[in-house]
C-alpha positions, 0 to 999 in steps of 0.5 A: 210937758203936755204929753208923753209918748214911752209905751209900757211892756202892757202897751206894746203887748196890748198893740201887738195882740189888738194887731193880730185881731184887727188883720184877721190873723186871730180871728174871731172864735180863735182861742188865745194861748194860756196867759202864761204860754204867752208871757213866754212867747212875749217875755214878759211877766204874768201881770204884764199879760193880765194886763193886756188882756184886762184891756183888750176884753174891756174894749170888747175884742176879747171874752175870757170863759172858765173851761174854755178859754180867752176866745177872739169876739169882735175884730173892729174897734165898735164896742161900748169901751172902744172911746178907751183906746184913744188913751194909751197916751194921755195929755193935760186935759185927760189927767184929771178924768182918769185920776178921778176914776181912778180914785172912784175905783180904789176907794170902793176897793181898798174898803172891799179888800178889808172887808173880803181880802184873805192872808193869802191877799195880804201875804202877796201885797206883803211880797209886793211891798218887799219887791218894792223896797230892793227897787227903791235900793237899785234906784229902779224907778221902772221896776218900781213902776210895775210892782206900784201897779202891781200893788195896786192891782191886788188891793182891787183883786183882793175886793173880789170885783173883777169887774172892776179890776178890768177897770182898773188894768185900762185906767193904769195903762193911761196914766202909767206914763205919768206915774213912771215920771213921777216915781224918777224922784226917790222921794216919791219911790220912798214915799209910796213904799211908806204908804203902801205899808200903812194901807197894808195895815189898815186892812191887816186889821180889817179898818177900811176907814183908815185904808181909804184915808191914806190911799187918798194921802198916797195919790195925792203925794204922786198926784202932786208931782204928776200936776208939776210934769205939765204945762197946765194946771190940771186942777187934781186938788179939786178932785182930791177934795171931792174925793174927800182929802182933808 
């Protein structure tokens, strides 16, 4: 298939929010509610909220400050990241632009987290990666989906960027749709779950080397079966290689 067209609960909050700003019912200078009033009001989770909210200050809607708050800056798509919105959906063309990203962002990360992470970091992924083994027993591919982000995600966080993490939260969100497709075969969930072990290890024990090389096996397993989903060729196996696959 070319494209696929299932939102994400980052997508439909995203939307929502991004609505209210462009109709004027949040204005500009209107502060939002606290991220966790409003995964109550949404009925989602935290991480779906961050996520949302990674999105909508990265396209420039929002600014986030200590003390103040989540405060409405711009009520029109005009910013430096606007060109980002187009790819909540993405096609066969694109795939290959996001995963290059996105491996440009995780190699820095996953150094950065063995270098800076805490046990408090590594006991989160340590919860994440248990989350993931009873996913993988119910066969829950979507609730597999989300601790696979979620993973993710704090391996970024655990490198101290936010900057980068905000990155990270639009990158996922365009290639989610592909991944969830991915992660239906079993074989890709228990995959994932023994890569995600390994590089929890590797930055246990402070090797940033070792983490990055099986990060880079990890999404080229998921890479693989994301290829296979289109209807062309997407030449992710060149970037791999750039990217320094073996």
């Amino acid at each position: 298939m070319a494209s696929i067209r299932r939102t994400s609960a980052v997508d439909e909050v995203f939307q929502d929010i991004q609505n209210k700003i462009t109709s004027g019912e949040y204005p500009i200078g209107y502060i939002l509610q606290p991220q966790k009033a409003l995964a109550q009001e949404y009925g989602v989770g935290a991480t779906t909220i961050r996520e949302a909210m990674g999105k909508l200050t990265m396209l420039g809607y929002l600014s986030a400050k200590q003390g103040v708050g989540t405060t409405v800056i711009n009520n029109s798509a005009v910013s430096q990241f606007s060109s980002l919105g187009q790819y909540v959906f993405l096609n066969s063309e694109e795939v290959p632009q996001f995963m290059e990203a996105r491996l440009c962002l995780e190699k820095a990360a996953v150094k950065s987290a063995a270098a800076l992470g805490t046990k408090e970091d590594f006991a989160a992924m340590d919860e994440c990666i248990a989350l993931q083994a009873k996913a993988v027993d119910k066969g829950d591919s979507s609730l597999f989906s989300e601790y696979d982000k979620r993973f993710h995600l704090q391996i970024m966080e655990a490198g101290r960027n936010p900057i980068l993490v905000q990155f990270m939260t639009i990158i996922q969100s365009g290639l989610f749709n592909f991944i969830e497709e991915a992660t239906r075969l079993e074989k890709v969930m228990s995959n994932s779950l023994i890569f995600h072990g390994k590089i929890l290890k590797s930055l246990k024990n402070r090797n940033g080397d070792e983490a990055e090389i099986i990060l880079l096996r990890h999404l080229w397993d998921v890479a693989q079966i994301v290829e296979a989903q289109l209807e062309t060729g997407t030449r992710l196996e060149s970037i791999f290689r750039r990217a320094g696959l073996k």
